[in-house]
N, C-alpha and C positions, 0 to 999 in steps of 0.2 A: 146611752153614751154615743156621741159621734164620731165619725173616724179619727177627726181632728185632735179630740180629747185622749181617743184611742193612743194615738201618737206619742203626744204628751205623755202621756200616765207612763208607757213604756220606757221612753228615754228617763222620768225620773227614776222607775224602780232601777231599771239599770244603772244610774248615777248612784243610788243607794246601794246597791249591791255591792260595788264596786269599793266604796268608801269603807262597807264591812271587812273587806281585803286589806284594803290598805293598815287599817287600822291596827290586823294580828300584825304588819310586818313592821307597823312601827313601833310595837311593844316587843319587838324580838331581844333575847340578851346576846349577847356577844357568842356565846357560845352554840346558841341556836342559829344564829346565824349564819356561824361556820359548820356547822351539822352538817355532815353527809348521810345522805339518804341510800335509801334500800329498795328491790319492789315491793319486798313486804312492809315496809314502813317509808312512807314519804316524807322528807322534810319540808319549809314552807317554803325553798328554792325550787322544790319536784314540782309541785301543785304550780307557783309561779311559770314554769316551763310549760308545763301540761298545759295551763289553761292559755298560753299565748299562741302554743301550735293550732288548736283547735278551732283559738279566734281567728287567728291569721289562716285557716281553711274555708271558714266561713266567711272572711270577706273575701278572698280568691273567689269561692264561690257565687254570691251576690255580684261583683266586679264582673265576670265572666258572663253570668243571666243577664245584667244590664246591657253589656255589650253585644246580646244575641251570641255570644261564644259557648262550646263545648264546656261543660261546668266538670271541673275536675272532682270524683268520687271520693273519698274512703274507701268502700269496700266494707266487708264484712267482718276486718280483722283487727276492732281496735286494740283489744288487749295486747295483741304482739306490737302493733305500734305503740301504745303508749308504753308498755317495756321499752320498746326500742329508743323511745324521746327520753326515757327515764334517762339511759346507761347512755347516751349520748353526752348527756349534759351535765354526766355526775361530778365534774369538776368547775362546771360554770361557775362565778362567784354570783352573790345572791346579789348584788348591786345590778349588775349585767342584766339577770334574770325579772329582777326590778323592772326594770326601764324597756325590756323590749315586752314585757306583759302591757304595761302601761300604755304604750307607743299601738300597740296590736289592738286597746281597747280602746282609745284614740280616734284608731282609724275607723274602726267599726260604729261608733256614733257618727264620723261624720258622713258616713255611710249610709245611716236609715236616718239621719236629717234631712238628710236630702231624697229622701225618698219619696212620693207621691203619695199621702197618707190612706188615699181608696186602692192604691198598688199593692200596697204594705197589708193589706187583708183577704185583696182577694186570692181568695183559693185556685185561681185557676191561672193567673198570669206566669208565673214559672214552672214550667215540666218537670224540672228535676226536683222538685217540692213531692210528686204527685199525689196533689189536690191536699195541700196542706198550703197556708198561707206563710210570704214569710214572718210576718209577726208570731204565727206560733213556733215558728225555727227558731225566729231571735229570743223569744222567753228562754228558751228550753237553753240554748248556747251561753246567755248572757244572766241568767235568774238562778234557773234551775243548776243548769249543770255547778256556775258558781258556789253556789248553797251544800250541795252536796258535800263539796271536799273543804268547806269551810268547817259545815257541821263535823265532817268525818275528822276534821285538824282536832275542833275543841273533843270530841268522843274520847279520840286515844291519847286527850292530857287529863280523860278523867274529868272534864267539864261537861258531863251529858247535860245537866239543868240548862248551862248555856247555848249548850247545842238545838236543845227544845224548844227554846224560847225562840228561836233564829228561826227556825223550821216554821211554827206555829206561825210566827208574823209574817213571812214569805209566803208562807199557803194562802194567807186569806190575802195578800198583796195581787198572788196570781188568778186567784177564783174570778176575781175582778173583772180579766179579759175573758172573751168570746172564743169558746173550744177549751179553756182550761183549768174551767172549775177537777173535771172529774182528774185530768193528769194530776192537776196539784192533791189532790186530797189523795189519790194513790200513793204517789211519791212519800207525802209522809206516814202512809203506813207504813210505808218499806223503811222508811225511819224506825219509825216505832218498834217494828217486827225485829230489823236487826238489833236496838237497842236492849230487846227482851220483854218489853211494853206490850202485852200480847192485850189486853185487854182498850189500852187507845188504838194495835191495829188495826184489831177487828173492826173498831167500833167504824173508822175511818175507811178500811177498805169497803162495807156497806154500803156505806156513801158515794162511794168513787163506785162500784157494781151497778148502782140505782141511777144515776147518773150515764153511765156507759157500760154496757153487759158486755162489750167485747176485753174491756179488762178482764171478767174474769176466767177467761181462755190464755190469756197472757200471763195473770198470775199462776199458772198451773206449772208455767217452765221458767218463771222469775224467783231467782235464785236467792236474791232479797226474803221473799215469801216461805222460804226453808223451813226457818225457825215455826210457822205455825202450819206445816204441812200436814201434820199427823194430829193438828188440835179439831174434834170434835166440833167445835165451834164453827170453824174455817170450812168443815165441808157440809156444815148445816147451811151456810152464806149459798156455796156451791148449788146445793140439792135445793136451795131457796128458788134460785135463778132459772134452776130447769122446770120448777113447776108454772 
């Protein structure tokens, strides 16, 4: 596959992913709508916030590389921020929340349109990447991260099957691009694993270890991985890797 095609494939999964979003919030009832959320439980106004701050980091960020400017951080503290975006915005109405998510993801395609599609991969054009390409940032912002709290919405109405099915087609959506076969297929063990699914995690974290062995140093303090930390199984994977 070419970088050009590379391009393409990206901006449509992103166009899809996007349309998944959209699609819970225009099934919302009246009363979901007006839901207020909690840290422990998000409503789909939380998630709409959350993922507009994140996006609107991200293009701050790319806008700032582009222009050879100091690329503004994170930091190491997202849980305290994203509380912090939570409780901020606990009274935004969901319309509001709507339109600046929209606007955020907006800006952000026409961001990596314009991007030089051989820029867009290599690994070494942006420092503040290091030696990560931005295409594998933008999966991860605009795929992954989306996917997550989509699936994590359907989980706690009790829709795992539709949460699986979402996971499962985004996985092999991402295997697709170059560097992230093995994150995708981790990712949904950490699905699986939270779900209680011990036997598709295993099978999938294998795959993601076989693929990249520095996963499984990563999975040893990924909190996701809890549920199969004391499974026999999981550390025969382990004791695999060191022989």
């Amino acid at each position: 596959m070419d970088n050009i095609q590379i391009k393409k494939n990206m901006l449509d999964l992103f166009s899809s992913m996007h349309k998944e979003l959209k699609a819970i919030v225009s099934r919302l009832t009246d009363e979901e709508k007006n839901a207020r959320g909690s840290i422990e439980q998000w409503s789909v106004k939380d998630i709409l916030v959350h993922l507009a701050f994140w996006g609107s980091h991200f293009n701050r960020q790319v806008e700032k590389a582009i222009a050879g400017q100091t690329v503004p951080v994170a930091g190491d503290y997202y849980e305290i921020l994203n509380d912090g975006i939570l409780m901020r915005n606990l009274d935004k109405p969901l319309e509001d929340a709507r339109r600046e998510e929209e606007a955020v993801f907006n800006q952000t395609i026409r961001l990596l349109e314009g991007m030089n599609e051989d820029e867009l991969v290599d690994f070494e054009k942006y420092a503040f990447l290091e030696k990560r390409s931005l295409l594998d940032r933008a999966l991860g912002t605009e795929c992954w991260h989306v996917l997550s709290h989509i699936s994590d919405y359907y989980v706690k109405k009790g829709q795992i099957e539709k949460a699986e099915v979402l996971q499962v087609s985004y996985t092999e959506k991402l295997k697709s691009f170059p560097t992230w076969k093995a994150n995708a297929v981790y990712n949904l063990a950490c699905f699986y694993s939270l779900c209680g699914k011990k036997e598709q995690a295993l099978r999938n974290l294998k795959v993601a270890f076989s693929e990249r062995p520095q996963l499984m140093e990563w999975s040893k303090q990924d909190t996701d991985i809890d549920p199969l930390r004391d499974d026999p199984r999981y550390q025969a994977l382990l004791a695999e890797k060191k022989s």
